[in-house]
C-alpha positions in Angstrom: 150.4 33.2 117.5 147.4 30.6 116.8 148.1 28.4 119.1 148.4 30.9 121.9 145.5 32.2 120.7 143.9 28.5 121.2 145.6 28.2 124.5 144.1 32.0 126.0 140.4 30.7 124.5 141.1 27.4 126.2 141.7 29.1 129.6 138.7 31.6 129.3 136.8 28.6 129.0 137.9 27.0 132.0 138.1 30.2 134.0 133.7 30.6 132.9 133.2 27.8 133.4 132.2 26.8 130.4 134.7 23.4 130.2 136.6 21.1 132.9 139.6 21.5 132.2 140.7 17.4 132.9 141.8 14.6 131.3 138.1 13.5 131.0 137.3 16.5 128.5 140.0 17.6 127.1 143.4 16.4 126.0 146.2 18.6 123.5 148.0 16.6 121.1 151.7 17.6 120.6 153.8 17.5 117.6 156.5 15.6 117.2 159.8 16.3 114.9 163.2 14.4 114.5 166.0 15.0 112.3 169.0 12.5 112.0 172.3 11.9 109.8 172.5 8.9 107.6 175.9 8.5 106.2 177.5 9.5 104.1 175.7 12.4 103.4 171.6 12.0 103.8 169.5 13.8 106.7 166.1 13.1 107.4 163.5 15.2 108.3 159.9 13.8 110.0 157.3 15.2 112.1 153.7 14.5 112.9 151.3 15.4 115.1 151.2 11.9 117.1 151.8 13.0 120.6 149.5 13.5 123.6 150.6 15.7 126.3 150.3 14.4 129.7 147.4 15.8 132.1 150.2 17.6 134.2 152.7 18.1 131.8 152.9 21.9 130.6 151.9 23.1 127.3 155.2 24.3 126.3 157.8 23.4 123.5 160.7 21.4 124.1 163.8 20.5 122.4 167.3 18.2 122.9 168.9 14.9 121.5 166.8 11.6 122.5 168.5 9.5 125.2 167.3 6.0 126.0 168.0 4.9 129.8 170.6 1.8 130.0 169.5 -1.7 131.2 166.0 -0.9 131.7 164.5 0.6 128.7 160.8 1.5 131.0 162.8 3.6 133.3 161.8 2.1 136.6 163.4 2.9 139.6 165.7 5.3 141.5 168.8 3.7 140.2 168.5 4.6 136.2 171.0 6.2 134.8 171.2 7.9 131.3 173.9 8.5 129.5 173.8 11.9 128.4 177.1 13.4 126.1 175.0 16.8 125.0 172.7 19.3 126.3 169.9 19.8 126.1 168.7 16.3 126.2 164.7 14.6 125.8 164.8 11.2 127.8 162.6 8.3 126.0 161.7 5.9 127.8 159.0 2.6 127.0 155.7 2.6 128.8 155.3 -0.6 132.1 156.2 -2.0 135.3 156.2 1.6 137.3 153.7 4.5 137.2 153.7 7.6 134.8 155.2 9.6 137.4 158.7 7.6 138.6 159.4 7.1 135.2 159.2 11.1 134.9 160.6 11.9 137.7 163.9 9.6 137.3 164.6 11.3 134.1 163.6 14.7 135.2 166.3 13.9 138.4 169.3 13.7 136.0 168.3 16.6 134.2 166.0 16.0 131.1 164.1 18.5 129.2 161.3 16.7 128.3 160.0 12.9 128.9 158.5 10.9 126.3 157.0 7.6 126.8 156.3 5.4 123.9 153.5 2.8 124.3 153.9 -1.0 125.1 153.9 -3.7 122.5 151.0 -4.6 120.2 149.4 -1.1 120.3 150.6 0.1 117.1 150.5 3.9 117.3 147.8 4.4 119.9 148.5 6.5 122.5 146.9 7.4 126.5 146.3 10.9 127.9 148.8 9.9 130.8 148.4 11.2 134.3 151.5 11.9 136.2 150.2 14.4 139.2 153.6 13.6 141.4 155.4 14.6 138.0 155.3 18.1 137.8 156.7 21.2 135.9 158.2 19.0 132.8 157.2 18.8 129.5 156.2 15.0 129.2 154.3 13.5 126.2 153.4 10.0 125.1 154.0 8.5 121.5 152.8 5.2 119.9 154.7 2.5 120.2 155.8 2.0 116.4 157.0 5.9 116.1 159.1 5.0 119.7 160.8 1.6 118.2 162.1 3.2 115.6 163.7 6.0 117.2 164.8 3.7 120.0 166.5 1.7 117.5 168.2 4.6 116.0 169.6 5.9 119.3 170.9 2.4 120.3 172.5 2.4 117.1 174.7 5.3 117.5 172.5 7.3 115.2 172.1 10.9 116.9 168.5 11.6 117.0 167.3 15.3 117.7 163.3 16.0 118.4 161.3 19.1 118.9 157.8 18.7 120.6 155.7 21.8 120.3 152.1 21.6 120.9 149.6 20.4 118.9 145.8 21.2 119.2 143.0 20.5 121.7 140.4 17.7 121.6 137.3 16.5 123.5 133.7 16.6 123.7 133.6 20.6 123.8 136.2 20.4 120.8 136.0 17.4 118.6 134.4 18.2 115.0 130.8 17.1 115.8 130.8 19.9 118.3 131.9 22.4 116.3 129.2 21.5 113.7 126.7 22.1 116.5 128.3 25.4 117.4 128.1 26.6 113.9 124.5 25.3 113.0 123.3 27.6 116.2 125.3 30.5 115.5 123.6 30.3 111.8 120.8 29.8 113.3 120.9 32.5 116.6 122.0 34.7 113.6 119.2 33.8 111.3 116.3 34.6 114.0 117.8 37.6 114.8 118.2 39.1 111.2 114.7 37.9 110.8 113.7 39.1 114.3 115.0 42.8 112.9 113.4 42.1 109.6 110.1 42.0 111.4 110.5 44.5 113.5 111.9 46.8 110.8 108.5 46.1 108.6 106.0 46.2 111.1 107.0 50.0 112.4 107.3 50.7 108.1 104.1 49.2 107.9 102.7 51.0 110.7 103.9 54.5 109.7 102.2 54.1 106.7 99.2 53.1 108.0 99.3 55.7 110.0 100.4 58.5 107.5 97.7 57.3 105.6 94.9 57.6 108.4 96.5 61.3 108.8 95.8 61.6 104.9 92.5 60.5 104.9 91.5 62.2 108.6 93.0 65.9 106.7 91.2 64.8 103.9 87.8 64.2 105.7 88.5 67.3 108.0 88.9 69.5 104.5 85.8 68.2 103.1 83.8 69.2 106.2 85.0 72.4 106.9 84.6 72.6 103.0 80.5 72.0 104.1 80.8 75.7 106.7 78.6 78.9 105.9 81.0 81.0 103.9 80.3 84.5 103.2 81.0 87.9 102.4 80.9 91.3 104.1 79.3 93.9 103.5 79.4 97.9 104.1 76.7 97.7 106.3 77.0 94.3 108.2 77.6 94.6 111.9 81.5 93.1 112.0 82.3 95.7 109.6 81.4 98.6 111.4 82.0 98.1 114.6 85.7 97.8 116.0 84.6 95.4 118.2 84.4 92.6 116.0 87.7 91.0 115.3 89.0 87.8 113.9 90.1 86.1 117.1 93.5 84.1 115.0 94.6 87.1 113.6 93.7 89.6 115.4 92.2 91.9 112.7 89.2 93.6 112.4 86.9 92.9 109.5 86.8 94.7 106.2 83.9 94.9 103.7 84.5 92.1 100.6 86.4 89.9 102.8 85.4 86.1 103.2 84.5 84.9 106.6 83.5 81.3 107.7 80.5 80.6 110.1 81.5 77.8 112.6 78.7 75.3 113.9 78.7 77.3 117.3 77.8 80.9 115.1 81.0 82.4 115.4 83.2 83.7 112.7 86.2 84.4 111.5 88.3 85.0 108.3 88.3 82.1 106.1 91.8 82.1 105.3 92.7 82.5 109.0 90.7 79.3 110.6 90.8 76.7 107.7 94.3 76.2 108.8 93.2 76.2 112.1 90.6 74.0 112.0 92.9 71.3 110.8 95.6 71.6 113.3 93.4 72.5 116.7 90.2 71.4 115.1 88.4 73.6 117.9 86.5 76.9 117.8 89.4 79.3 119.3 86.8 81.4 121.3 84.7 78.7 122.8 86.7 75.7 122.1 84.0 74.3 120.6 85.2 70.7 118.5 83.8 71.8 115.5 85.5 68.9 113.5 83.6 66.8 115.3 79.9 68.2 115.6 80.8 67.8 111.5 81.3 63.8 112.2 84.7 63.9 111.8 86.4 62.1 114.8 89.4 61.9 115.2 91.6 58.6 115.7 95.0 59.5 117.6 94.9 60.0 121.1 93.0 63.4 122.8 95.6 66.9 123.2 95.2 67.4 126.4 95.8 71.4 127.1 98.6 71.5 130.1 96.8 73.5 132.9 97.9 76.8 133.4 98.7 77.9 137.1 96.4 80.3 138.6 97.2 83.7 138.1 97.8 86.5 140.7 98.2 89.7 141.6 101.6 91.3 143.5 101.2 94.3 145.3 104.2 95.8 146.0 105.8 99.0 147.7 108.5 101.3 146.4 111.4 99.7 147.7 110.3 97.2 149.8 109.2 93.3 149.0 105.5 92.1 148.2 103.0 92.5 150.7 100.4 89.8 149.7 98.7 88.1 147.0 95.1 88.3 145.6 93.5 85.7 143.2 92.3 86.9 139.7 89.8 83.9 140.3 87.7 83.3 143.1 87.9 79.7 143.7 84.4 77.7 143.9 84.2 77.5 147.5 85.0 81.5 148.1 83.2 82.7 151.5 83.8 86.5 151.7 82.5 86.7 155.8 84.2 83.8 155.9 87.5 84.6 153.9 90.7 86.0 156.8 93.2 88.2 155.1 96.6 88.0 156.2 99.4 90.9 155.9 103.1 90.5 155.3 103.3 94.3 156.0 103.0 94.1 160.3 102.6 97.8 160.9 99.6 97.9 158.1 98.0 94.9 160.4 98.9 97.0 163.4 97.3 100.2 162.1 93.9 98.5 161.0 93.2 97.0 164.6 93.2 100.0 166.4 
């Protein structure tokens, strides 16, 4: 499951863009098990992950019994002949004198699973990311030369050698170890800023609610301390809002009674005490003439202006029992209102009619 995990990532890669996928990048090592019978009774067991797949060799896995090619042990030529006694069956053949790809394809004629081609002489267990591109669609992987001798010398002893090649993992400059250290020191790091970028964030709007909760605190605390400076008095039997009905507190909408307390703005109007404190400190304006009394106190105030949304201008429908409006009149004469000058226009055509005869 990991390693078709590895092989799905790999691809997404390629497909973004993000690697080449060649020979020049990135090469997949392969695994490589035997088992054999030593008489009388002894098997052996070995594997390793000393292989390199081919650059057009499939990633698959790949079994049979190892079978060396007679006379030639490189494999050259149309003429090569294996002698195969059991299926399935992995051809292994010795690296020179013909290309990747006729060695492959000979063994692949006579129907091999798999290729492996073992190095030449002297190169201990080094091994070449071969490229066979006229040798497709089989599973074909190269081995050091030491690993090949020694199952070469088995098989042409009589010994029956069976091998498994599965693949290994992938390598290359977008892969090797150095890379992924550099990968992991910038997700750390990516991770790091942003953490700290949230950190910051996160303290400046605390820092600023505060500030501003505070400013709110001290504005309601300056606000109470001047309204706390306002004429405050009582009334009395015989003062003018107490006997006349016309006086009324304009917030609550309540006429004045002797021994209540009333509070004298800056622009001389009045109103209960209890009713326009609260006012004062949430519309901070006179509520008949809209007077900023908060202000002609000194207290200004630091968050941005209310603005009051402008109401549309009223008018008046006049109707007929029955039927649909006739016209519309403005409460409000607007600045540049000409009576000579002003036409009136009816809806109502018989009305219109009737007043020009």
């Amino acid at each position: 499951m990991a390693k078709k995990t590895q092989r799905s990532l790999l691809l997404l890669l390629c497909l973004s863009g993000l690697l080449h996928c060649s020979a020049a990048m990135v090469f997949w090592t392969a695994v490589v098990d035997i088992n054999y019978f030593i008489p009388p009774n002894k098997t052996v067991d070995k594997g390793c992950e000393c292989g390199m797949f081919g650059r057009n060799s499939p990633l698959a896995q790949a079994a049979g019994v190892v079978v060396l090619p007679l006379g030639d042990p490189k494999g050259c030529g149309q003429n090569i002949v294996y002698n195969v006694s059991e299926l399935p069956w992995i051809a292994l053949i010795k690296r020179g004198n013909c290309t990747f790809s006729e060695k492959i394809n000979a063994a692949k004629g006579q129907g091999a699973s798999a290729v492996v081609v073992y190095n030449v002489d002297g190169s201990g267990n080094s091994t070449l990311n071969m490229a066979h591109s006229e040798a497709l669609e089989i599973v074909s992987i190269m081995i050091g030369n030491s690993i090949g001798m020694e199952i070469a010398s088995l098989v042409r002893n009589g010994t029956r050698v069976r091998m498994i090649i599965d693949a290994g993992n992938p390598h290359g400059p977008w892969m090797d170890t150095y890379w992924l250290y550099f990968m992991s020191i910038a997700f750390f790091i990516v991770t790091a800023a942003s953490v700290a970028y949230f950190l910051f964030i996160s303290a400046n709007r605390l820092y600023n609610m505060r500030m501003h909760q505070r400013a709110e605190t001290k504005l309601k605390s300056e606000a109470k301390k001047a309204i706390g400076r306002l004429q405050v008095r009582t009334l009395k039997r015989d003062d003018e809002e107490t006997t006349s009905d016309s006086h009324m507190c304009a917030v609550c909408i309540e006429s004045y009674k002797a021994g209540e307390l009333v509070t004298v703005l800056t622009c001389d109007h009045i109103f209960h005490q209890a009713c326009i404190e609260p006012w004062l400190l949430d519309k901070r304006t006179c509520p008949m003439c809209k007077c900023d009394i908060l202000k002609s106190l000194g207290v200004e105030m630091e968050d941005e202006e209310r603005v009051s949304p402008a109401l549309p201008q009223e008018v008046t429908v006049v109707t007929v029992a029955g039927g649909e409006a006739m016209y519309e009149v403005p409460l409000t004469r607007p600045l540049n209102f000409d009576s000579e000058r002003q036409e009136h226009h009816y809806d109502n055509r018989a009305f219109e009619a009737t007043r020009g005869q």
